[in-house]
PAPA-991565 format. One record per atom (N, C-alpha, C, O): atom name; chain; residue in one letter; x, y, z. Coordinates in Angstrom, 3 decimals. Example, Ala and Ser with C-alpha at 12.3 -4.5 7.8 and 13.67 -1.06 7.14 Angstrom:
  atom  kette  rest        xx        yy        zz
     N      A     A    13.190    -5.690     7.800
    CA      A     A    12.300    -4.500     7.800
     C      A     A    13.200    -3.300     7.800
     O      A     A    14.236    -3.319     8.465
     N      A     S    12.850    -2.250     7.080
    CA      A     S    13.670    -1.060     7.140
     C      A     S    12.900     0.030     7.870
     O      A     S    13.409     1.138     8.039
END
This chain:
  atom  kette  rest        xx        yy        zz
     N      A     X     0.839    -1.179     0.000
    CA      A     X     0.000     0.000     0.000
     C      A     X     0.884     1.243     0.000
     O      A     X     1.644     1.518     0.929
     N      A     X     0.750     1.905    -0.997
    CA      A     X     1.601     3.394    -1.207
     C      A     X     0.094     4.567    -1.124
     O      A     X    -1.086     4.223    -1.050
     N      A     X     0.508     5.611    -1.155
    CA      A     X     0.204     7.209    -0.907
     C      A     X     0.720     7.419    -2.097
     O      A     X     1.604     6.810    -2.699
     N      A     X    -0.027     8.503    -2.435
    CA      A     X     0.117     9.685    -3.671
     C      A     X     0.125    10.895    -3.835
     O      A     X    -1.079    11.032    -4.054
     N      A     X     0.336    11.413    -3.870
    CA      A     X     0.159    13.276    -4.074
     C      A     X    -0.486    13.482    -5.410
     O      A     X    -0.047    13.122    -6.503
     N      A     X    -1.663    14.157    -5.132
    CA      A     X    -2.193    14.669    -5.903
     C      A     X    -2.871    16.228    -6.093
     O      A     X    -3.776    16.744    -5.438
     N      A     X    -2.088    16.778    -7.237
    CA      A     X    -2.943    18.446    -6.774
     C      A     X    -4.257    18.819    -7.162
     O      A     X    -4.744    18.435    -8.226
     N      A     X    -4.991    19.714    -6.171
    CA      A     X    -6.034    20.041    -6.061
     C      A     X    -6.068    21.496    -6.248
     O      A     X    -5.846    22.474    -5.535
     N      A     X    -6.414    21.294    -7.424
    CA      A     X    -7.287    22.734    -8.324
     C      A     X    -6.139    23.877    -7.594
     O      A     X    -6.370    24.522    -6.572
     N      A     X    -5.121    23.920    -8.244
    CA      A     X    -4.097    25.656    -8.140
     C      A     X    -3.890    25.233    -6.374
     O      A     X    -3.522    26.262    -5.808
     N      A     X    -4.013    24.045    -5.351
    CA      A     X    -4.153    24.930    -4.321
     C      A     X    -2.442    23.361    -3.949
     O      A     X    -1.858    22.730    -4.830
     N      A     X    -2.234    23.291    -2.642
    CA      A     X    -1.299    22.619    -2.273
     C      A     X    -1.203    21.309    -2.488
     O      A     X    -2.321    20.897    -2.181
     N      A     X    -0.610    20.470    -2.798
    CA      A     X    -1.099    18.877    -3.336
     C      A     X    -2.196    18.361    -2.186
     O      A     X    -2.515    19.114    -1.266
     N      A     X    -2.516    17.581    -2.261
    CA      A     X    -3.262    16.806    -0.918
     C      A     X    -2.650    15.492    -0.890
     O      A     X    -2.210    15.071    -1.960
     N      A     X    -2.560    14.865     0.012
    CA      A     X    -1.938    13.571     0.437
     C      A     X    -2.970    12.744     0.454
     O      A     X    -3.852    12.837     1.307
     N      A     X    -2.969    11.935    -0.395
    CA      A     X    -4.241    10.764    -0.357
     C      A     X    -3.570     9.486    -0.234
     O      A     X    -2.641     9.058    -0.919
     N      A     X    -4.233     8.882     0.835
    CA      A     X    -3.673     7.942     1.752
     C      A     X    -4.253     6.591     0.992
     O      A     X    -5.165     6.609     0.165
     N      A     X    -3.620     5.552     1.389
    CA      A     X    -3.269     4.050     0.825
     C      A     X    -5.008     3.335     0.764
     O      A     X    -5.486     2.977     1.841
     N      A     X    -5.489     3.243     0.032
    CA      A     X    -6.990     2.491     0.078
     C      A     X    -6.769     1.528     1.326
     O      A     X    -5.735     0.860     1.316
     N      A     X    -7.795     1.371     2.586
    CA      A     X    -8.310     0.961     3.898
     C      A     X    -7.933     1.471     4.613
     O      A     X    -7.970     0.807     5.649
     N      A     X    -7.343     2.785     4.803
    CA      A     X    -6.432     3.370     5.687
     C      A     X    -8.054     4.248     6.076
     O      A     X    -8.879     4.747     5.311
     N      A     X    -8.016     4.121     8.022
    CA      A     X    -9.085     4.476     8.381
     C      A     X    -9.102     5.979     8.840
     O      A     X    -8.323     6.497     9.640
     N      A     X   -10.112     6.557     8.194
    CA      A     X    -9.783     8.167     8.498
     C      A     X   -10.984     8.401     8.896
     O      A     X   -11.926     7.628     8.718
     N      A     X   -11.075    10.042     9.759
    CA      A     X   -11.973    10.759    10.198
     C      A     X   -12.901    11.897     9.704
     O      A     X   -12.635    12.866    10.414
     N      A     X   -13.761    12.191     8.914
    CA      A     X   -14.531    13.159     8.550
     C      A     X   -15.275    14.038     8.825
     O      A     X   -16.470    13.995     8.530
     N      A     X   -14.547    15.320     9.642
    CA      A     X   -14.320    15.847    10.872
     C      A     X   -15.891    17.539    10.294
     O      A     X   -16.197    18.603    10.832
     N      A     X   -16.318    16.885     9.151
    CA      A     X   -17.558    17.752     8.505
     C      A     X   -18.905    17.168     8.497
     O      A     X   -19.919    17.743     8.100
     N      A     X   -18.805    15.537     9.145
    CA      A     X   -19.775    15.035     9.620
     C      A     X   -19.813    14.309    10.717
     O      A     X   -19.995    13.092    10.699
     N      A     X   -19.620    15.098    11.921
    CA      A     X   -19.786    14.432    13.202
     C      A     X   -18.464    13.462    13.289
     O      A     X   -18.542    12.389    13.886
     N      A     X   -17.327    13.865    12.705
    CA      A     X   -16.397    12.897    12.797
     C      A     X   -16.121    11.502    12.994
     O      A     X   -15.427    10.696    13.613
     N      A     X   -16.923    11.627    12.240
    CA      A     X   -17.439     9.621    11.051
     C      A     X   -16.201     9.394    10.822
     O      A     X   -15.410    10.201    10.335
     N      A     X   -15.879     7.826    11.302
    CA      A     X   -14.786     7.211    10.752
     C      A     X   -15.227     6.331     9.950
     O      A     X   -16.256     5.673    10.107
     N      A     X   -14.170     6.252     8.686
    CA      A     X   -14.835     5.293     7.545
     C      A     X   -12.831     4.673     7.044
     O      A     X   -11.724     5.134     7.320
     N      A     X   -13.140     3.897     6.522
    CA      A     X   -11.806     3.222     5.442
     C      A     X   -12.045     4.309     4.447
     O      A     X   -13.048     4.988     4.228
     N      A     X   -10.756     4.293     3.856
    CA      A     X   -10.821     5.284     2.523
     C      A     X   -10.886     4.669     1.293
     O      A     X    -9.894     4.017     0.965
     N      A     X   -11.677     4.713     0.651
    CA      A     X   -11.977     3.737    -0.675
     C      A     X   -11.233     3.842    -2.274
     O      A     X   -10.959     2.973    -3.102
     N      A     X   -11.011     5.763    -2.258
    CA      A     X   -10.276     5.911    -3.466
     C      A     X   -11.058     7.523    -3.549
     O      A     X   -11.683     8.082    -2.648
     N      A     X   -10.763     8.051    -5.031
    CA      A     X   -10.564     9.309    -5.073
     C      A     X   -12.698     9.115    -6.096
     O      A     X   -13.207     8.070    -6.501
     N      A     X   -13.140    10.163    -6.134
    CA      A     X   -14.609    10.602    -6.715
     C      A     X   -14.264    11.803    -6.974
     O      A     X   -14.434    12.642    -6.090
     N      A     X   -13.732    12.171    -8.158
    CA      A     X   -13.344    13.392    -8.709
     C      A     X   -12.492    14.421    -7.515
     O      A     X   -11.294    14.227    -7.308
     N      A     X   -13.204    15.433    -6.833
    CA      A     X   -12.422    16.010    -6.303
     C      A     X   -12.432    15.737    -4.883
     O      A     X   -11.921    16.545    -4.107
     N      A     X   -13.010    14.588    -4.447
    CA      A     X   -13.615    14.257    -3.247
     C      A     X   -13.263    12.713    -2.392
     O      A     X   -13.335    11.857    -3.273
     N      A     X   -13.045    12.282    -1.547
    CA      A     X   -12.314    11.308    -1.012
     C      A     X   -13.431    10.270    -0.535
     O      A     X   -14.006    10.548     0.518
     N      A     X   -13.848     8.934    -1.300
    CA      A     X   -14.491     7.916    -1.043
     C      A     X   -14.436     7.337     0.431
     O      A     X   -13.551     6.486     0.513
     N      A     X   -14.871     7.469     1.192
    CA      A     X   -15.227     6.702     2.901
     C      A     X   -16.299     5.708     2.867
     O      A     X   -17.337     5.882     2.229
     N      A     X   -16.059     4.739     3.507
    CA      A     X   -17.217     3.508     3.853
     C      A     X   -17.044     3.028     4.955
     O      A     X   -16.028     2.381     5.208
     N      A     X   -17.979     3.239     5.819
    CA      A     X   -18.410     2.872     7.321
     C      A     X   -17.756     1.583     7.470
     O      A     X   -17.655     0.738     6.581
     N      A     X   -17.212     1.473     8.950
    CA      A     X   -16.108     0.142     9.112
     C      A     X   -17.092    -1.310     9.285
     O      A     X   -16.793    -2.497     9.151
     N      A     X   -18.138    -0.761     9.573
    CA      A     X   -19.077    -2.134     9.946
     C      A     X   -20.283    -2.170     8.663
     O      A     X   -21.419    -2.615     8.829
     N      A     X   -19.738    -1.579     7.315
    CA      A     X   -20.427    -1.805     6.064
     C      A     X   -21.205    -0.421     6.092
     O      A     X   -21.215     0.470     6.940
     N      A     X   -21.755    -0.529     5.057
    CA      A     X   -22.718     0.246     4.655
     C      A     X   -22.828     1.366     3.752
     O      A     X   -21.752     1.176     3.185
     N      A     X   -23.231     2.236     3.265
    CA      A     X   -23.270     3.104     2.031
     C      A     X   -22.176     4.379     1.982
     O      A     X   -22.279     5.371     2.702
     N      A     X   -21.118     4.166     1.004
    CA      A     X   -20.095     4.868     0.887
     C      A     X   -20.573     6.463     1.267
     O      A     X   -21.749     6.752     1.044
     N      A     X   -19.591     7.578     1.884
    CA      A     X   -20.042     8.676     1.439
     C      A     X   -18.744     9.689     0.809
     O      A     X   -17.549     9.393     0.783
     N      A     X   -19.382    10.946     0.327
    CA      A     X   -17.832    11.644    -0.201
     C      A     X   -17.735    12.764     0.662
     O      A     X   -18.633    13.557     0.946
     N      A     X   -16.106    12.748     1.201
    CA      A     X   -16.065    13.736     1.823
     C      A     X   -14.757    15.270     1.031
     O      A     X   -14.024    15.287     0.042
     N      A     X   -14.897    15.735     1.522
    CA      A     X   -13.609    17.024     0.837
     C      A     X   -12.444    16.727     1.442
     O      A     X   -12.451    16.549     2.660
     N      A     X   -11.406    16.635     0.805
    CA      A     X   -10.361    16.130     1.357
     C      A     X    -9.784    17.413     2.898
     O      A     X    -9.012    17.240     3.841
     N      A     X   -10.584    18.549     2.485
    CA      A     X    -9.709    18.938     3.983
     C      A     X   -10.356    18.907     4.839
     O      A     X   -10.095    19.536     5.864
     N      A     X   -11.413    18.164     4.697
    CA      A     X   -12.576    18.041     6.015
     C      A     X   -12.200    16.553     6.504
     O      A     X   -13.123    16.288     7.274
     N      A     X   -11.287    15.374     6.466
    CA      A     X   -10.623    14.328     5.879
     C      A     X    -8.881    14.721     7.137
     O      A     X    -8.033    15.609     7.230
     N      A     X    -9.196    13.458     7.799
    CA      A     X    -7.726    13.299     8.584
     C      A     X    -7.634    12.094     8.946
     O      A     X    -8.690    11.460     8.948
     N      A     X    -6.637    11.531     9.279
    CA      A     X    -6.404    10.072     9.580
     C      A     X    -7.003    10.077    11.335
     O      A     X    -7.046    10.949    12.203
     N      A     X    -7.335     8.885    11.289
    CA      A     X    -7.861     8.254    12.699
     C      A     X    -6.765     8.457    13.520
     O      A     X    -5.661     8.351    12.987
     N      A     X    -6.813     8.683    14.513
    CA      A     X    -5.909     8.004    15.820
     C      A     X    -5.677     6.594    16.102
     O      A     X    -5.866     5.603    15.396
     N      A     X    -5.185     6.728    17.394
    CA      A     X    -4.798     5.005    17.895
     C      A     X    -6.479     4.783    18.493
     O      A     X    -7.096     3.873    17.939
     N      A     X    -7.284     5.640    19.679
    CA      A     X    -8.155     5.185    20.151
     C      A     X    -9.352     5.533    18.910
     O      A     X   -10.558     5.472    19.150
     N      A     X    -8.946     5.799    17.940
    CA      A     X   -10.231     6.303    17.204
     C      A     X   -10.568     4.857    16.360
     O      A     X   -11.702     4.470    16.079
     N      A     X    -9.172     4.093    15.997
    CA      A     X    -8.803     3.298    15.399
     C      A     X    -9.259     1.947    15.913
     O      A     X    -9.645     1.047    15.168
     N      A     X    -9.206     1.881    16.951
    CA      A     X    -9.687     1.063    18.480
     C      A     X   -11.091     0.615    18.169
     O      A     X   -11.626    -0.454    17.871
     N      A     X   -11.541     2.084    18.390
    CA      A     X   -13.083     1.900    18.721
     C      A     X   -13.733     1.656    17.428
     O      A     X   -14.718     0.927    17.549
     N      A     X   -13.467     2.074    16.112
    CA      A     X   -13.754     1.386    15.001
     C      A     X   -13.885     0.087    15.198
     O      A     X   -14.965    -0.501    15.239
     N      A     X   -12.368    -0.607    15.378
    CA      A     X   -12.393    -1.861    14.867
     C      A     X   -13.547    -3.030    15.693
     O      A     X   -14.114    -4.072    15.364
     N      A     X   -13.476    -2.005    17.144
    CA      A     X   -14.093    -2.984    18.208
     C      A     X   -15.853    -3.206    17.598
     O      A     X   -16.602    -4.181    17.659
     N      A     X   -16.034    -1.845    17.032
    CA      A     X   -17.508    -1.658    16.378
     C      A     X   -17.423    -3.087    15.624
     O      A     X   -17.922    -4.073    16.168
     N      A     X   -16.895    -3.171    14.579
    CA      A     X   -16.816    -4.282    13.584
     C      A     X   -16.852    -5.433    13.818
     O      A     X   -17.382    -6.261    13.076
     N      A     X   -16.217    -5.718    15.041
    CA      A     X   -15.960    -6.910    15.534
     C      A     X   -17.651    -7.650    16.110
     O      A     X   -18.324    -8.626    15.777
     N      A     X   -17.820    -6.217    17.414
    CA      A     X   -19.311    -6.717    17.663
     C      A     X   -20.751    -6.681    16.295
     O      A     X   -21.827    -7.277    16.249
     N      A     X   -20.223    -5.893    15.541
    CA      A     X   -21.224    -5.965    14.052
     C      A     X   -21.132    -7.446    13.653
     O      A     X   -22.171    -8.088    13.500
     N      A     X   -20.098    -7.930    13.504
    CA      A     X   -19.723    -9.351    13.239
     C      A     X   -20.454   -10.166    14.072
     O      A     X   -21.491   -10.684    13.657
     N      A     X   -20.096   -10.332    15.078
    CA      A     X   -20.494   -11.283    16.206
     C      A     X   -21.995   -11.148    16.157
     O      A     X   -22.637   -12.171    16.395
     N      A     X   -22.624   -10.079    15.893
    CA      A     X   -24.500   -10.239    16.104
     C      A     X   -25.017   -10.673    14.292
     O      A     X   -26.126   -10.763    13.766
     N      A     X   -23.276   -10.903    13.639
    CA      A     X   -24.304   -11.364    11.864
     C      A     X   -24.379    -9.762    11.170
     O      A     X   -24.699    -9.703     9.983
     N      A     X   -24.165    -8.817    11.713
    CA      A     X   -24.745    -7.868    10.809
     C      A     X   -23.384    -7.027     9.785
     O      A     X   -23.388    -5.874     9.354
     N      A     X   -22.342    -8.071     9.634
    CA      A     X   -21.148    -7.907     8.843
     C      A     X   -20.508    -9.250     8.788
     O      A     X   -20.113    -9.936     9.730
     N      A     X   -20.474    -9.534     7.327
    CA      A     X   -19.579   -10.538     7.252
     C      A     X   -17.934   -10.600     7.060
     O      A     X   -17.357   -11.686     7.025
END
């Protein structure tokens, strides 16, 4: 898994991080999602325990922490365990 630089419209490159790399979307209630790939000018997220991709702006867009990272995964795990993620 590599990173890319890519520039955004005249302004500073943006750093777009390695597809599953779990980030925060700090323009909606700071939703953590995996990062899926690029939607024109906008950064693909999908909820860790499934469910309907959304797009966020890349500077509204930061990587998770260690406990942010945590509590994701722990979500997934119990999503799993009740069937409602395979």
């Amino acid at each position: 898994m590599s990173a890319q630089i890519v520039p955004t419209d005249g302004q500073e490159p943006a750093h777009v991080p390695a597809p599953g790399t779990l980030m925060v979307d700090t323009a909606h209630a700071n939703r953590i999602g995996e990062f899926r790939g690029l939607a024109g000018p906008y950064w693909s997220l999908r909820p860790m325990c499934g469910g309907q991709e959304w797009e966020a702006e890349p500077e509204h867009v930061r990587p998770a922490d260690a406990i942010e990272r945590l509590r994701a995964q722990n979500a997934r795990c119990n999503a799993r365990s009740r069937g409602e993620v395979l």
